[in-house]
C-alpha positions in Angstrom: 10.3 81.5 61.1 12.8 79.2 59.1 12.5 75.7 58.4 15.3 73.6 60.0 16.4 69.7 58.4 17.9 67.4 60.3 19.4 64.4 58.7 19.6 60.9 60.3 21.0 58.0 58.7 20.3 54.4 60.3 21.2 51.0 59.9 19.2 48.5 62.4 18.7 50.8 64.8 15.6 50.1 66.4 16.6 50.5 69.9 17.3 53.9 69.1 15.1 55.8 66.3 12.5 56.7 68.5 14.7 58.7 71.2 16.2 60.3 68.2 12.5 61.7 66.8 11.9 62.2 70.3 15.4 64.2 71.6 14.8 66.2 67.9 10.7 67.2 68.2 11.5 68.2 71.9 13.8 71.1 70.8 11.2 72.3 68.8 8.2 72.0 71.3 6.1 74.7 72.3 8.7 76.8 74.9 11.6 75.1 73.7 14.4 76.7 72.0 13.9 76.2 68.3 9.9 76.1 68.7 9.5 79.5 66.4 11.3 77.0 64.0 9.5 74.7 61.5 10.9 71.1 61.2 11.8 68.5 59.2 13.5 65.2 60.0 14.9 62.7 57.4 15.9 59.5 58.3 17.3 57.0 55.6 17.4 53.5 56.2 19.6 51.1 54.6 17.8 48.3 54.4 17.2 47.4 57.9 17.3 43.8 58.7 15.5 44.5 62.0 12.3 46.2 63.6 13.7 49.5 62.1 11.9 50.3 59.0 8.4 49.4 60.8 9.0 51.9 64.1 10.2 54.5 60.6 7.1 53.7 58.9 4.8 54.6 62.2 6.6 57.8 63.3 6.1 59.3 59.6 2.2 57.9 59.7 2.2 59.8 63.0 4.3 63.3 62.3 4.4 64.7 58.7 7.5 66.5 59.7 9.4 62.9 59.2 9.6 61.9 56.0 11.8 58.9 55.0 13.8 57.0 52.4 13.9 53.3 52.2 17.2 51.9 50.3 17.0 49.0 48.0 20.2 46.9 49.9 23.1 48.7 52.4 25.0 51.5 50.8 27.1 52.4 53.5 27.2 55.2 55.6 27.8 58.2 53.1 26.4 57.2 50.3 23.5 56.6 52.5 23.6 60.0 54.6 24.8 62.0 51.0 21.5 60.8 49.3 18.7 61.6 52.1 20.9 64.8 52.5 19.6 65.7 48.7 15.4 65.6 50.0 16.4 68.7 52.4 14.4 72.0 52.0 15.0 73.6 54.8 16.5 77.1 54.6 19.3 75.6 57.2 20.1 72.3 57.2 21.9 69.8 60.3 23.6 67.3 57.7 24.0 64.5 60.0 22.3 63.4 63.6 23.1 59.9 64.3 20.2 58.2 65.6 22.2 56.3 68.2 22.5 61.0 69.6 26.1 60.1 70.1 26.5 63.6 68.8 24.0 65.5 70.8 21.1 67.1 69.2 20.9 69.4 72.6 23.4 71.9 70.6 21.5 72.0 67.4 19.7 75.1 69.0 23.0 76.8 69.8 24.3 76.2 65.9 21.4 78.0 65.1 21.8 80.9 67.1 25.4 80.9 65.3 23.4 80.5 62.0 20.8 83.1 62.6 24.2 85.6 63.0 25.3 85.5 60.2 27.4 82.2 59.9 27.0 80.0 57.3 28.9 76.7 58.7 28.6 75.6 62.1 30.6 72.3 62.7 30.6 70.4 65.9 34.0 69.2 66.9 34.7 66.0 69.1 37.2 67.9 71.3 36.0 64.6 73.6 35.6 61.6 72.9 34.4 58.6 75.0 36.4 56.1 73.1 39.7 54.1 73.2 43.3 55.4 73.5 44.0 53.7 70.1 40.6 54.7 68.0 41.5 58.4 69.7 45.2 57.8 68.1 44.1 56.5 64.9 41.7 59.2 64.2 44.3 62.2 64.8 46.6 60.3 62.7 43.8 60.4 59.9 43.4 64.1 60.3 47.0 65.3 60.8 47.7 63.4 57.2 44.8 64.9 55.3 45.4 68.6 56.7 48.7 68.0 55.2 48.3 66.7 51.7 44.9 68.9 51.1 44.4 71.7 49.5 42.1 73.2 52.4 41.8 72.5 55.6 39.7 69.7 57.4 39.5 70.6 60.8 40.7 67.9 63.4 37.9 65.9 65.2 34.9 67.8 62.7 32.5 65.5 61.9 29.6 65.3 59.3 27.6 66.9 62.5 27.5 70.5 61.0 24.7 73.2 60.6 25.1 74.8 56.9 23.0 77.3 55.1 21.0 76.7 51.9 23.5 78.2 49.8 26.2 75.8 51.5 23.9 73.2 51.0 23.0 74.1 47.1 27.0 73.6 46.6 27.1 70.3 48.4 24.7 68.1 46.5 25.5 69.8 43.4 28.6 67.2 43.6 28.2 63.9 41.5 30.7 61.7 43.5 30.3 58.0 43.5 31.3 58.0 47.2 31.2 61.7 48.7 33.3 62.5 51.5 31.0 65.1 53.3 33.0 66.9 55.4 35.5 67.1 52.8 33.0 68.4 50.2 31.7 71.3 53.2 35.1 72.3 54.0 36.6 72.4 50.2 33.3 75.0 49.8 34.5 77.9 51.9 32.3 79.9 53.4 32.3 81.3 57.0 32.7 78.3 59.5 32.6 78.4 63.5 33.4 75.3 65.3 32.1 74.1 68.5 33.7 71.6 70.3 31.7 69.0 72.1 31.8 65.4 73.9 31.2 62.7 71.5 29.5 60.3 73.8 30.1 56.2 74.1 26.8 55.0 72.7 24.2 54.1 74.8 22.2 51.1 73.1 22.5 49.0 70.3 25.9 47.9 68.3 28.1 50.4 66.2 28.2 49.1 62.2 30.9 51.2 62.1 33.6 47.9 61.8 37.5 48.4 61.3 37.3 47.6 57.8 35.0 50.1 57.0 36.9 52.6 59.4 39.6 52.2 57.3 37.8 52.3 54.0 36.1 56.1 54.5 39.8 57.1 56.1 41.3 55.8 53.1 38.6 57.5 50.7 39.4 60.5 52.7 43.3 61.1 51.9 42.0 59.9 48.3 39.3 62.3 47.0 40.8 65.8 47.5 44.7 65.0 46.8 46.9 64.3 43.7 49.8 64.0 46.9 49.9 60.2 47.7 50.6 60.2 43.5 53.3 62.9 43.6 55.0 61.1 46.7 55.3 57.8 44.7 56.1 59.6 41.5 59.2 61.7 43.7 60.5 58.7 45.5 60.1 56.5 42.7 62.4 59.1 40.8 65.0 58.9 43.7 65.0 55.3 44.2 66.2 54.9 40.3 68.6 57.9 41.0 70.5 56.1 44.3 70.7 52.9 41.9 72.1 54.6 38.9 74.5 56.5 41.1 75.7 53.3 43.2 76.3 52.0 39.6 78.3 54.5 38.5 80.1 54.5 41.8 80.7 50.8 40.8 81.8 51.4 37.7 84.5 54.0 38.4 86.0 51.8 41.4 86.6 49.1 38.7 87.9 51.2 36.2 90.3 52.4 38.8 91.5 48.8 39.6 89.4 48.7 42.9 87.8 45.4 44.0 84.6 45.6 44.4 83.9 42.3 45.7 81.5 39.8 45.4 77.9 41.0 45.1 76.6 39.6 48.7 73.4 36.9 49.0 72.0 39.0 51.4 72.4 42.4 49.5 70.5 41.1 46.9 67.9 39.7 48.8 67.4 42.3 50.7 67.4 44.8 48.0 65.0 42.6 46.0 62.5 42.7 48.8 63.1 46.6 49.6 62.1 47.5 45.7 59.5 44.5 45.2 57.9 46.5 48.4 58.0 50.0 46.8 56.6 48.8 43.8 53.6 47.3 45.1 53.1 50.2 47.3 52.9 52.6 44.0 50.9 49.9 42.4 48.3 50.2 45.3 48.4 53.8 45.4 47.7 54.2 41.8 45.1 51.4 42.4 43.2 53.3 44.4 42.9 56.5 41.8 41.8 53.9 39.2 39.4 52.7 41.3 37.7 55.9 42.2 38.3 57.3 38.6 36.3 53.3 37.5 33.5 54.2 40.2 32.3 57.7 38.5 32.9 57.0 35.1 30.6 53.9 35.5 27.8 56.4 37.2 24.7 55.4 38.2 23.0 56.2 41.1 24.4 56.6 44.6 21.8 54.9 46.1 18.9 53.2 44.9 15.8 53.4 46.5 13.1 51.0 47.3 10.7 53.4 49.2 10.0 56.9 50.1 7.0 58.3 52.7 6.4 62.0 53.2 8.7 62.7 50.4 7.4 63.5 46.8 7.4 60.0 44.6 10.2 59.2 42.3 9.8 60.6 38.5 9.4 58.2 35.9 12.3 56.6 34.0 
C-alpha cells in the first residue's frame, strides 16, 4: 500500500470543493480502483471571499485524510498550488486537481498504474480542449515559443495535472523561486515521463479567476524563467540594427565623396525611422525589464506564501 497526495488549489470555489473531495475519496472507496491506496488531499485556499473556507473547514473536521492551508490574502495560482504542494508525503504525489475537475480525477487511477510500472512522471495532456478557437490558438502559440527558446522540452498542452514520484517531488520543492513555473520546474528535472492525453472539459459551475491579464502574466513568466533567449535576441538584433545604420552611413559617405547627390534627408524617412528604433528600444527595455524584475523578486525573498491557517497539517515552527 502507498500513500497517494492529491493537490487542489481553490479560490472561491464553493460551488465546487465538495464534488472535488467527493469525485477524489470515491476512487479510493472500498472496490474502487485505488482503494489498496492510502490518501491524502490538500486543498489551499487563497483567501476565499466566499462560503469556501467554511465547506474546507467541515470536510477536514469530517476526514483526516484532508488537511488544509489557509493563505493570509490571494497569491495567485502558483504560488498558491507550489506552497500546499510542499505539505505532500505521499510516496506519489498528483500535483494539481483543480477543484472545478476540469481535469478529470477519473484518470488519477490509470497514472498510477503507469506509476506503479516503473514511471516516474505521468503528465496529462489536453489533447482536447472545450474552449475557444482563439484561447486554443493562444495557448499553442505559448508552447511552440517556449519549446523553442528552452533548454528542454515542455510538452505542448501538459499541464500542472501530473503524477510524479517522491524523488521527482524531493527535486521540485527543493526550488526557492519567488514565482515557480511547475511544469517547467517537472520537466527541466528529467526523469522518465509518459503522457496521456485527455479532454480538458468546459467548467461546469462557478466562474474561472483565470482572467486575460493573469493568462498573460504566467505565459509571460513561462518564456521568462528557463531562457537567457529573449536577452540574446535583443542583444543580436540590437547588434545588427547599429550595423545596417553604420553601413547605410558609410554608403552615404562614399556616394558623396564620389560626387553623387544624395539628396535631401526625407520628413518621412526620419520619422519613420525615429519611430522604428524608439520601438526597438523600448522593446529591449521591456525585455530586460522583465529579467530585472524576476532577478528583484528572489533577491528580496521571503516567503511564497504566507499563511494564516493550517488544519490536519502539523503547526507552523516558531520564528
Amino acid at each position: 500500500m502507498a500513500r497517494i497526495s492529491i493537490i487542489s488549489p481553490c479560490y472561491n470555489e464553493e460551488e465546487n470543493v465538495e464534488a472535488c473531495h467527493a469525485a477524489v475519496l470515491a476512487l479510493f472507496a472500498p472496490g474502487a480502483p485505488l482503494a489498496h491506496h492510502e490518501r491524502e488531499h490538500i486543498f489551499s485556499d487563497n483567501c476565499s471571499t466566499d462560503g469556501t473556507v467554511a465547506i474546507l473547514r467541515r470536510l477536514a473536521a469530517a476526514d483526516p485524510a484532508v488537511k488544509v492551508v489557509l493563505n493570509a490574502r490571494n497569491f495567485g495560482p502558483f504560488r498558491s498550488n507550489f506552497n500546499a504542494l510542499r505539505y505532500a508525503t505521499g510516496d506519489g504525489v498528483l500535483v494539481f486537481l483543480p477543484v472545478d475537475l476540469q481535469d478529470p480525477p477519473e484518470m488519477i487511477p490509470e497514472m498510477v498504474k503507469h506509476w506503479e510500472s516503473g514511471i516516474e512522471v505521468v503528465a496529462g495532456a489536453r489533447a482536447n480542449r472545450e474552449e475557444t478557437f482563439a484561447l486554443r490558438l493562444c495557448r499553442g502559440i505559448f508552447y511552440r515559443i517556449v519549446n523553442t527558446i528552452s533548454d528542454f522540452d515542455i510538452p505542448e498542452n501538459v499541464g500542472e495535472f501530473q503524477f510524479i514520484d517522491r524523488k521527482v517531488w524531493a527535486v521540485v520543492v527543493a526550488h526557492q523561486d519567488q514565482y515557480p513555473y511547475i511544469r517547467g520546474i517537472i520537466a527541466s528535472a528529467g526523469f522518465r515521463r509518459l503522457i496521456l492525453p485527455y479532454t480538458w472539459r468546459a467548467r461546469r459551475r462557478g466562474i474561472s479567476k483565470n482572467n486575460l491579464v493573469r493568462l498573460i502574466d504566467q505565459a509571460m513568466n513561462g518564456i521568462f524563467a528557463f531562457s537567457s533567449v529573449p536577452m540574446r535576441i535583443a542583444s543580436f538584433l540590437g547588434f545588427g540594427i547599429a550595423a545596417v545604420a553604420l553601413l547605410y552611413a558609410a554608403g552615404l559617405l562614399a556616394m558623396a565623396l564620389l560626387g553623387a547627390n544624395t539628396g535631401p534627408a526625407g520628413t518621412a524617412t526620419t520619422i519613420i525611422a525615429l519611430f522604428f528604433f524608439s520601438g526597438v528600444q523600448l522593446m529591449f527595455i521591456g525585455i530586460l525589464g522583465e529579467y530585472i524584475t524576476s532577478i528583484h523578486r528572489q533577491v528580496r525573498g521571503g516567503p511564497i506564501v504566507v499563511e494564516r491557517e493550517r488544519i490536519n497539517l502539523p503547526p507552523a515552527p516558531n520564528p
